[in-house]
PAKOLTI-509738 format. One line per 8 residues: number of its first residue (from 0); their letters; for each residue y, x, z of N, C-alpha, C. Coordinates in steps of 0.1 Angstrom, whole numbers, plus 5000, padded with zeros to 4 digits. Example, Ala and Ser with C-alpha at 12.3 -4.5 7.8 and 13.67 -1.06 7.14 Angstrom:
<nodes>
0 = AS = 4943 5132 5078 4955 5123 5078 4967 5132 5078 ~ 4978 5128 5071 4989 5137 5071 5000 5129 5079
</nodes>
This chain:
<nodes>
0 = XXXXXXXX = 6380 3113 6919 6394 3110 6915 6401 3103 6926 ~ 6411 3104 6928 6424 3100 6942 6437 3093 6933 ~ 6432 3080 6938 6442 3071 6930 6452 3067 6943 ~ 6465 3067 6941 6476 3069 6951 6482 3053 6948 ~ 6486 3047 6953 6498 3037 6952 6508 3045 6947 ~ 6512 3034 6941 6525 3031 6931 6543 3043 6941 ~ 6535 3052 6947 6543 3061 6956 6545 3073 6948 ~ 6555 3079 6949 6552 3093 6945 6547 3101 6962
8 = XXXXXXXX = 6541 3113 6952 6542 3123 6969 6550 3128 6975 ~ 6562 3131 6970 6572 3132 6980 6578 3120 6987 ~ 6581 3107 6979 6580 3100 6986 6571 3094 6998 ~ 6559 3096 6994 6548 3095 7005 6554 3106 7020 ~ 6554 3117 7016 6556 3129 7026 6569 3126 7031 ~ 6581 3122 7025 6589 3117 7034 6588 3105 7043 ~ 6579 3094 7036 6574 3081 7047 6570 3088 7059 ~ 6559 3099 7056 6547 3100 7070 6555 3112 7078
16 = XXXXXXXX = 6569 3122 7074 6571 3130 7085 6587 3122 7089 ~ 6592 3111 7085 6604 3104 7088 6601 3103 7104 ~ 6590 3096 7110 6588 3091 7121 6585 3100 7129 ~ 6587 3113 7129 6579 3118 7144 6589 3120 7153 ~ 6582 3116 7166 6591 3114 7181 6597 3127 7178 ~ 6598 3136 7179 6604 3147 7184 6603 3159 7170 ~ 6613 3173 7168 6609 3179 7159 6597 3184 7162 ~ 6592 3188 7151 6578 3197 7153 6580 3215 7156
24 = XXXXXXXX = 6575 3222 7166 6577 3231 7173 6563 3243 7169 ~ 6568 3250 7161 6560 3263 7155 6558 3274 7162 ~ 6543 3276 7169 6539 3290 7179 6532 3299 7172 ~ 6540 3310 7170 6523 3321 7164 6512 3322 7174 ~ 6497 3318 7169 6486 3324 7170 6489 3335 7185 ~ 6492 3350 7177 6490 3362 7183 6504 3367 7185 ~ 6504 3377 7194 6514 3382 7198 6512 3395 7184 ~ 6527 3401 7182 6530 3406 7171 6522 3419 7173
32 = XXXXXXXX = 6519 3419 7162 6505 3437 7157 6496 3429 7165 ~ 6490 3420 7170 6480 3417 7176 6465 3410 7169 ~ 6469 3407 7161 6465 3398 7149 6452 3405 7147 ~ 6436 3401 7147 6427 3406 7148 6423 3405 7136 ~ 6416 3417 7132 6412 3419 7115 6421 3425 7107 ~ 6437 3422 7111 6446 3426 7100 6446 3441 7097 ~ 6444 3443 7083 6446 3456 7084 6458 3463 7085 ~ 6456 3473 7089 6466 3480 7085 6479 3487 7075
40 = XXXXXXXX = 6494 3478 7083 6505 3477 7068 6499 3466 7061 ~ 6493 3460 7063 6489 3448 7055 6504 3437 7065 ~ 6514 3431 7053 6525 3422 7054 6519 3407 7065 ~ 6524 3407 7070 6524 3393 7081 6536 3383 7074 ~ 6527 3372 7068 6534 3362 7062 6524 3351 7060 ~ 6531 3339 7056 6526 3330 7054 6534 3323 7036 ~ 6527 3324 7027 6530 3315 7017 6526 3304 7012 ~ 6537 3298 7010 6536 3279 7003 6542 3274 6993
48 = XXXXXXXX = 6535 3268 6987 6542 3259 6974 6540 3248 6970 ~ 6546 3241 6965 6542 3227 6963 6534 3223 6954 ~ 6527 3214 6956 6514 3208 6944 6516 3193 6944 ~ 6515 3189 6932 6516 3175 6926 6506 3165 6932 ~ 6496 3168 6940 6487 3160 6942 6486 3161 6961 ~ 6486 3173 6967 6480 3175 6980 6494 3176 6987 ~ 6505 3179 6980 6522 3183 6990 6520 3199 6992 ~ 6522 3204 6998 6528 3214 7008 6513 3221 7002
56 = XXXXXXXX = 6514 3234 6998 6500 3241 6995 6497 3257 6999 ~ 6495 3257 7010 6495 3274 7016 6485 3284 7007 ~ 6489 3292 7003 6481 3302 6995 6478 3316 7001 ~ 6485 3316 7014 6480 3331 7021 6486 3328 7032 ~ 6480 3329 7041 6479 3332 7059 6479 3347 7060 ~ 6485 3356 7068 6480 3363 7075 6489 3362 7087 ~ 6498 3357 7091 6507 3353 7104 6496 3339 7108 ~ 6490 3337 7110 6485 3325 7118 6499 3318 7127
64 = XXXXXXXX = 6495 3308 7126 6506 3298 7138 6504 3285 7140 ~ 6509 3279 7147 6503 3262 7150 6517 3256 7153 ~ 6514 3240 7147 6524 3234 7146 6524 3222 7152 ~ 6531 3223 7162 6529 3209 7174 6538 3201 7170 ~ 6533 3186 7168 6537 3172 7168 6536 3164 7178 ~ 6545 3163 7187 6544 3151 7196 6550 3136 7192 ~ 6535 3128 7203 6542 3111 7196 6550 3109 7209 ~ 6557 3099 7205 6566 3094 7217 6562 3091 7231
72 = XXXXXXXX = 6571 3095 7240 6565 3097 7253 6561 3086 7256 ~ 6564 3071 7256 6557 3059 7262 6548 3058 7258 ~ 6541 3063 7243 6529 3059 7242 6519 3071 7241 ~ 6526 3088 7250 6515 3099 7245 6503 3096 7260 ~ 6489 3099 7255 6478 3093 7259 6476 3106 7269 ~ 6483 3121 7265 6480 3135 7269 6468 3142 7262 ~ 6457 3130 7251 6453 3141 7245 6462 3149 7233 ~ 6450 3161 7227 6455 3168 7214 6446 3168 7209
80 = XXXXXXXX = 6452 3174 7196 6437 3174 7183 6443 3187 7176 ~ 6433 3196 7176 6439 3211 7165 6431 3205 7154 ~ 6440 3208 7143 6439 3196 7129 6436 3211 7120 ~ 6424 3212 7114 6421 3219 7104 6424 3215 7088 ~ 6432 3219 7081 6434 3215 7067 6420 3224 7057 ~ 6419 3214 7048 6406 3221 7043 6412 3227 7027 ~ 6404 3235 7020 6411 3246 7012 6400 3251 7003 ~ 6386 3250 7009 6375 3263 7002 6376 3277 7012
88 = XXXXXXXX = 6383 3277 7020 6389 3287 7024 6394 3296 7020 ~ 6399 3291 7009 6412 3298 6998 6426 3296 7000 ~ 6422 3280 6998 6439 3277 7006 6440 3271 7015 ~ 6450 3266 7022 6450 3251 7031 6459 3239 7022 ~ 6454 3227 7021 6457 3216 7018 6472 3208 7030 ~ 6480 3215 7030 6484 3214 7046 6491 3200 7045 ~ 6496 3196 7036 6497 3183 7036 6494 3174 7038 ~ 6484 3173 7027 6473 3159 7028 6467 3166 7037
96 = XXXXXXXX = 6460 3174 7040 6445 3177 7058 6455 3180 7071 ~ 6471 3179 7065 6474 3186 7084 6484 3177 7090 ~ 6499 3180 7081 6508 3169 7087 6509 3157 7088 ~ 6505 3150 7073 6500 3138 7075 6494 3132 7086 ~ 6479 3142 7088 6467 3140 7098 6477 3138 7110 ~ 6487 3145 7113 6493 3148 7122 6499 3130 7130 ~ 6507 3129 7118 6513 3116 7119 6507 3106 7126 ~ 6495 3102 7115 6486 3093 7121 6481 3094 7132
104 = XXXXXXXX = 6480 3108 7142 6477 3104 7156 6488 3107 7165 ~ 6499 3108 7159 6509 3102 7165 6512 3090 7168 ~ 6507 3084 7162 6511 3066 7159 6498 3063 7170 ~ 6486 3067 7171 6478 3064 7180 6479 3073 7197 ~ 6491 3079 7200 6493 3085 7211 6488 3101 7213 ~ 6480 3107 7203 6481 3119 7204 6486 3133 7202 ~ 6484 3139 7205 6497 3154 7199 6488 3160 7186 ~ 6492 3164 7176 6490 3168 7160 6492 3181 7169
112 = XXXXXXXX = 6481 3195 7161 6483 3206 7163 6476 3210 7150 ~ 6484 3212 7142 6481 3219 7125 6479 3234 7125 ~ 6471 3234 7125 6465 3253 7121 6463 3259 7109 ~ 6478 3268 7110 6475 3277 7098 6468 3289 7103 ~ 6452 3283 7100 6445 3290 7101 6442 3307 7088 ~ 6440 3316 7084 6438 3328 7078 6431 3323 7066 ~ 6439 3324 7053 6430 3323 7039 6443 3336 7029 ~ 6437 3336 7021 6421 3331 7015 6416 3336 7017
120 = XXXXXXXX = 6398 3336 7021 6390 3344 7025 6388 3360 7024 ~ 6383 3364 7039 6380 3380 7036 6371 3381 7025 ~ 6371 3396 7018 6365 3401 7007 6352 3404 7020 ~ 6350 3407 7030 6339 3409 7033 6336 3399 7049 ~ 6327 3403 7053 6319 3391 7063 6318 3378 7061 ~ 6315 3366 7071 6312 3355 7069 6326 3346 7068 ~ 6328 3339 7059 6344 3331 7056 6348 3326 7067 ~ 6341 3325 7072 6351 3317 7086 6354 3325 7095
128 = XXXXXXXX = 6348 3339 7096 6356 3346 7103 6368 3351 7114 ~ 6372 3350 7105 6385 3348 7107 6389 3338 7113 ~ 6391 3327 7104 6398 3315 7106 6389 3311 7117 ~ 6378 3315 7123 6373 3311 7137 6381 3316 7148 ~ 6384 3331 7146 6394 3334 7157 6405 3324 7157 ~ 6410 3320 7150 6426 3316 7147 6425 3303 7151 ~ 6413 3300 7152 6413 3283 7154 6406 3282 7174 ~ 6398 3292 7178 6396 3290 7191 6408 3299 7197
136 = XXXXXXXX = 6420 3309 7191 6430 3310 7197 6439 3299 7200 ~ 6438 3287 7190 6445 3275 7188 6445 3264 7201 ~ 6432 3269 7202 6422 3258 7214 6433 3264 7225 ~ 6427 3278 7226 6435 3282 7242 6446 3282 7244 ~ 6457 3282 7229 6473 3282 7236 6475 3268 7238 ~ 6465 3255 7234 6471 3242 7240 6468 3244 7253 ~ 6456 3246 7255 6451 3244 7270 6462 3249 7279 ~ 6466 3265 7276 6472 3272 7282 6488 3265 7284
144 = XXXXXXXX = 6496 3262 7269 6506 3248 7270 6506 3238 7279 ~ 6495 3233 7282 6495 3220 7288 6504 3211 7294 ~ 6506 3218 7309 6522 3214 7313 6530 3213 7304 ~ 6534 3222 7299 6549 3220 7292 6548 3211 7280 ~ 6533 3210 7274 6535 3202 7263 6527 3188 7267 ~ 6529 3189 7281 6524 3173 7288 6508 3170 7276 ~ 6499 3176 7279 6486 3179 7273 6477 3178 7285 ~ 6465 3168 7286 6458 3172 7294 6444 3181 7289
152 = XXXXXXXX = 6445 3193 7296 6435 3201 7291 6416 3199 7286 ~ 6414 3188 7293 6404 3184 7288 6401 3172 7281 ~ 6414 3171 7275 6410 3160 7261 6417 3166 7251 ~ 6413 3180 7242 6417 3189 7239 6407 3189 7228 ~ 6411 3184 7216 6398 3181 7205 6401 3192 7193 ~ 6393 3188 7182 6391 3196 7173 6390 3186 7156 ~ 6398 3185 7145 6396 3179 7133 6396 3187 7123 ~ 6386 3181 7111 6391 3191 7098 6384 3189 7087
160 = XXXXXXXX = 6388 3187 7081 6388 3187 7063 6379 3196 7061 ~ 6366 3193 7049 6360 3205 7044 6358 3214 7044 ~ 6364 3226 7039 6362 3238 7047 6365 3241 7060 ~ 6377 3228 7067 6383 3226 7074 6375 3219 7085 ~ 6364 3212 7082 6354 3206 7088 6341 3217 7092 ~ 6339 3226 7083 6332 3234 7089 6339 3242 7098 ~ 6349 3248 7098 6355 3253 7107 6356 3252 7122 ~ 6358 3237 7121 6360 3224 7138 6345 3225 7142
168 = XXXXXXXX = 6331 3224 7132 6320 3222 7133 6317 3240 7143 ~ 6319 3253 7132 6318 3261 7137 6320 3262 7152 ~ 6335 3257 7154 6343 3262 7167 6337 3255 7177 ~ 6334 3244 7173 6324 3233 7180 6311 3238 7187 ~ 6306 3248 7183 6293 3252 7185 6292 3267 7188 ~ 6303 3275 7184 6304 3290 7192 6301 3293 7207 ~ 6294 3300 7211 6288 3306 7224 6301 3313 7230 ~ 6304 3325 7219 6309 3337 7223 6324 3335 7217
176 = XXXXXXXX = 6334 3338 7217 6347 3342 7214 6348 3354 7202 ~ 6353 3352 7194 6347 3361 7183 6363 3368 7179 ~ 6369 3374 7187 6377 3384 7190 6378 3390 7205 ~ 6378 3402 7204 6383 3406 7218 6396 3404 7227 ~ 6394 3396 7237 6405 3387 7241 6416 3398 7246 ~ 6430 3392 7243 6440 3402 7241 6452 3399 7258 ~ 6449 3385 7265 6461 3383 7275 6448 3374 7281 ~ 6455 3365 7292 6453 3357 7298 6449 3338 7295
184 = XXXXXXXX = 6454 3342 7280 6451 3330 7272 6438 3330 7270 ~ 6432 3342 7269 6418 3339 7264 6412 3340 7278 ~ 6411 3336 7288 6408 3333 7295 6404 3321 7298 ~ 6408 3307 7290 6403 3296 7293 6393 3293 7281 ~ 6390 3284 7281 6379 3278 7274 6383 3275 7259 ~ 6378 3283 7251 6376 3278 7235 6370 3268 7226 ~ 6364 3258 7236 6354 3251 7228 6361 3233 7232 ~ 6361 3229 7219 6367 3215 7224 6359 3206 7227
192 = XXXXXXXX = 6367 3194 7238 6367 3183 7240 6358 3174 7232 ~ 6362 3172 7218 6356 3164 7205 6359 3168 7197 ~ 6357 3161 7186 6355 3171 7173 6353 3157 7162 ~ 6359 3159 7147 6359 3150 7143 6359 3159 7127 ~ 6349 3156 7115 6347 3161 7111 6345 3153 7096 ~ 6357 3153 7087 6360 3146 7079 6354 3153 7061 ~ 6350 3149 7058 6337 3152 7044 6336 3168 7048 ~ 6327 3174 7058 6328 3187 7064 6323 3194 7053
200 = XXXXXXXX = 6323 3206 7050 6313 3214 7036 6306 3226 7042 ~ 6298 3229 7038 6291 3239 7045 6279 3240 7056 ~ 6273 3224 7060 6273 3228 7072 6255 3230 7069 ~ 6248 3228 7060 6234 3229 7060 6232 3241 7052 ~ 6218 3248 7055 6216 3257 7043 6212 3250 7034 ~ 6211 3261 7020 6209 3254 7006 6191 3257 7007 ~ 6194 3241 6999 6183 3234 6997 6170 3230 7011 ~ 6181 3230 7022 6174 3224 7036 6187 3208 7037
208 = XXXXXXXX = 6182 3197 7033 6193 3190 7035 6193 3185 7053 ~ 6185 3186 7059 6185 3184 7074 6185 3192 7083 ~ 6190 3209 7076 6187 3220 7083 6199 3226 7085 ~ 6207 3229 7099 6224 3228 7094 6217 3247 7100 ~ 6234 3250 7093 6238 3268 7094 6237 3272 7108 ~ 6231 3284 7106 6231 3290 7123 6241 3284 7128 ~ 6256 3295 7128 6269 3290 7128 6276 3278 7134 ~ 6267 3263 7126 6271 3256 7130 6260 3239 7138
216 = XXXXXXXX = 6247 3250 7142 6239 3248 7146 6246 3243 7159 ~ 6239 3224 7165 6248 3218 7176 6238 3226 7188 ~ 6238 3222 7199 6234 3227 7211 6239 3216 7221 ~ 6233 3226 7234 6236 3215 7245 6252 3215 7245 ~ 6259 3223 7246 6271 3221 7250 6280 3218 7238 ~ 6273 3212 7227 6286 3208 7214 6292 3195 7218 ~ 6303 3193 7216 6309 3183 7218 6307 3168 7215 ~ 6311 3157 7218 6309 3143 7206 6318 3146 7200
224 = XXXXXXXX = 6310 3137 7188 6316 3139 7174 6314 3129 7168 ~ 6327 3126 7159 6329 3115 7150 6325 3121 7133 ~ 6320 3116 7124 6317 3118 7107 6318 3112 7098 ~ 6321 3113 7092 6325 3107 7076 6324 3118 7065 ~ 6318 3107 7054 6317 3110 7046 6316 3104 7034 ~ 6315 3105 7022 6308 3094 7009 6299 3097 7005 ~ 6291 3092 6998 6279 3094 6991 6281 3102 6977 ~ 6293 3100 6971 6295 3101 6959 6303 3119 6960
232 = XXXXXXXX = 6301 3124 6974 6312 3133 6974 6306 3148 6970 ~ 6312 3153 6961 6305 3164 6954 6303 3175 6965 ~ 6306 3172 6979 6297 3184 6992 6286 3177 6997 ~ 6280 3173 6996 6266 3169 7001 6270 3160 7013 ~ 6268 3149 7016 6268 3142 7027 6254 3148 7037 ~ 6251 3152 7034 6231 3158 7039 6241 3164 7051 ~ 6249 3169 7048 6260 3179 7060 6261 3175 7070 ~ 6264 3161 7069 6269 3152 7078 6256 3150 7089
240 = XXXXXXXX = 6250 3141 7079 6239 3137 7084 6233 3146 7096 ~ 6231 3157 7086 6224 3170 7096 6223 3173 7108 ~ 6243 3171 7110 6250 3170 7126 6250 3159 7133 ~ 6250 3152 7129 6246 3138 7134 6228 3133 7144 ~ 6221 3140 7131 6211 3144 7134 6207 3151 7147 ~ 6212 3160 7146 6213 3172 7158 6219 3169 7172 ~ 6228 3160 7171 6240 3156 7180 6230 3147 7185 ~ 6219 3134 7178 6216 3125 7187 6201 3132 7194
248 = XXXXXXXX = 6191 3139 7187 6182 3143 7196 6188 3150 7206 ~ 6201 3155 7209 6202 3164 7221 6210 3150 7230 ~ 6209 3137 7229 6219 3127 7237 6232 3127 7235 ~ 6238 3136 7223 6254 3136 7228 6261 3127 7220 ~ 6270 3119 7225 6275 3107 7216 6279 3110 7203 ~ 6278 3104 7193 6283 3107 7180 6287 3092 7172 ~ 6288 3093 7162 6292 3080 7151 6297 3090 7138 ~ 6284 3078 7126 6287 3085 7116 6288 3075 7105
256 = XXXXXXXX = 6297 3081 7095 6298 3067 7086 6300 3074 7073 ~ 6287 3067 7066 6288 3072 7047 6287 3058 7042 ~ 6293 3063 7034 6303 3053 7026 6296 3056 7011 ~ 6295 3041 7002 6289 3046 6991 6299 3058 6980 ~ 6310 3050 6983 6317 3056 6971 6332 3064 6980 ~ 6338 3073 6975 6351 3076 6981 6354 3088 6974 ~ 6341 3103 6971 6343 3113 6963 6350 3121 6974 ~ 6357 3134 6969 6364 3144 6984 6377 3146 6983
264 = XXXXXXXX = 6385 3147 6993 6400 3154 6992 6408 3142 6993 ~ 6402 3127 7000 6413 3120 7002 6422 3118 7013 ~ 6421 3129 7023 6427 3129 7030 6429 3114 7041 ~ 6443 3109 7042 6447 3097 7047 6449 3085 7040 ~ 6450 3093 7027 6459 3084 7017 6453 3072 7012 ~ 6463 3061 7009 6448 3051 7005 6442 3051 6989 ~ 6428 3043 6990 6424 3045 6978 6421 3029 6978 ~ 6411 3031 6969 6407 3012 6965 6394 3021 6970
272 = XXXXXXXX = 6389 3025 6973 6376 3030 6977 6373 3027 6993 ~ 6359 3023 7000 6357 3016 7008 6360 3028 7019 ~ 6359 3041 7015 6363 3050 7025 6375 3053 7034 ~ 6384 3046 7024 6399 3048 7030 6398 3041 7044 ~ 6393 3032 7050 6393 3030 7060 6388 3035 7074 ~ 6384 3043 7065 6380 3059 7075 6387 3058 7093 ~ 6402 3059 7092 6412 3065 7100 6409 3054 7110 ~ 6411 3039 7108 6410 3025 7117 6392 3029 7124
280 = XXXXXXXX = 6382 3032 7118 6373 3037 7125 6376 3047 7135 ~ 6383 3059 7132 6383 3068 7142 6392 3069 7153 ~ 6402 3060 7154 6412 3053 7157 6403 3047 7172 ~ 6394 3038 7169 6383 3030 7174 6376 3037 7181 ~ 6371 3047 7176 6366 3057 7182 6371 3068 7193 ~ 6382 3074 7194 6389 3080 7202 6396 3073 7211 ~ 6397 3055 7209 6402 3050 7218 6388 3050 7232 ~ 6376 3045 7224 6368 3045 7234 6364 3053 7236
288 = XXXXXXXX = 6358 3065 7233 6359 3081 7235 6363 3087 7247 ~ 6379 3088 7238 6390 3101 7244 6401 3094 7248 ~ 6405 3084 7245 6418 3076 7249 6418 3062 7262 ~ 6409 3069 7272 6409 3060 7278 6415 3061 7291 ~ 6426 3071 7293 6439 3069 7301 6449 3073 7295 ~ 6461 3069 7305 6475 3073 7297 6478 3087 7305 ~ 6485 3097 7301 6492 3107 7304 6503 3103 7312 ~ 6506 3107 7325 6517 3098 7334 6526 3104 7327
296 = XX = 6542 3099 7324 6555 3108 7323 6562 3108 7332 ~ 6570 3113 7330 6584 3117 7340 6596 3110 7337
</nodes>
């Protein structure tokens, strides 16, 4: 259960998108008919509606696009973060897992990159599918951005929400590019920087709680990674763990934090629960991490 302050949610959603430096600037994914998987005459749109609890609630992708938040120039650091909203992979939570998300690393010097990544899932292959292309296309048009969106290409991270967390987990650990690359964008590197992976779902097989999914099986080249989770949270913390697990036999920096109580889907928002303090840890984390120069300006 997600007990909110005495706020409503629109109220809330107008506090956390009042303050951004600059408007937010919308890029499709793919160049038009380009869109990998879509079938054919199948409509290119994106639908939203509002929900009483999460804000802003996408119920169909098939236009992919990403939504850049820049924080103010005196304090942008030059990293980014492609911000996965989590869903089931049904919907995206884009509120509570993306803009919000967005905000808060604005206020800590980074650029928000919200991915409307492809739901609700295909009727056929593995769920992430999809939304794997849409999210390592995500990767390449920051990289590829850079200059103009004063981004330094190699502090170029990855976050996300439950389904949204396997996703960043997936992209995190992909070898190969799982479309055939269409321009010059796919040409740079799909795999992030870091990776931060907030009550992730999916990531073990069932009934192996220390044994994570091919998919999202780490390696030498997975990123560091930050984790959270609660104990109480009806996706298995074992998930976490797993990666964590995996991350330290191979030497690669990580930090992981379960929490007894918190349950799933709290997003940023605060609770009385010991998890809300989630963000001040990762905050901590990316400063020593990933935040350890400033981006020059002009």
């Amino acid at each position: 259960m997600i007990h909110l302050r005495p706020l409503s949610v629109l109220a809330f959603l107008t506090l956390v998108t009042s303050s951004f430096a600059a408007e937010p600037v919308a890029v499709d994914l793919w160049p038009e008919g380009k869109v990998p998987g879509l079938a054919a005459g199948e409509k290119e749109e994106i639908v939203d509606e509002m929900d009483e609890r999460i804000g802003n609630r996408v119920t169909k992708v098939t236009k992919p696009k990403i939504t850049v938040y820049k924080p103010d120039a005196e304090s942008d650091t030059g990293a980014a973060v492609v911000i996965c909203p989590g869903g089931g992979y049904n919907i995206l939570a884009y509120d509570l897992e993306g803009v919000e998300v967005a905000q808060w690393l604005n206020k800590i010097g980074v650029t928000g990159i919200v991915l409307h990544y492809r739901v609700p899932r295909a009727k056929d292959g593995e769920v992430y599918a999809n939304p794997l292309s849409d999210a390592q296309r995500a990767i390449r048009l920051t990289r590829a951005h850079a200059e103009a969106w004063k981004i330094d290409p190699q502090k170029v991270g990855i976050l996300g929400f439950s389904a949204g967390g396997n996703l960043a987990a997936v992209a995190s650990n992909a070898d190969e590019t799982a479309y055939n690359p269409i321009d010059d964008t796919d040409k740079l590197s799909a795999r992030p920087d870091f990776t931060l992976l907030i009550y992730p779902a999916y990531l073990n097989t069932k009934d192996a709680d220390t044994e994570l999914t091919p998919e999202a099986s780490v390696n030498e080249n997975t990123p560091p990674a930050f984790l959270v989770h609660a104990n109480d949270d009806r996706v298995p913390s074992t998930g976490s763990v797993a990666y964590y697990l995996g991350l330290k036999r191979l030497n690669i920096p990580a930090e992981l934090h379960i929490f007894a109580s918190g349950g799933h889907g709290y997003g940023l928002r605060p609770t009385e629960k010991p998890v809300t303090k989630w963000p001040e840890l990762a905050t901590g984390w990316l400063k020593t991490e990933v935040l350890s120069t400033k981006q020059p300006t002009e």
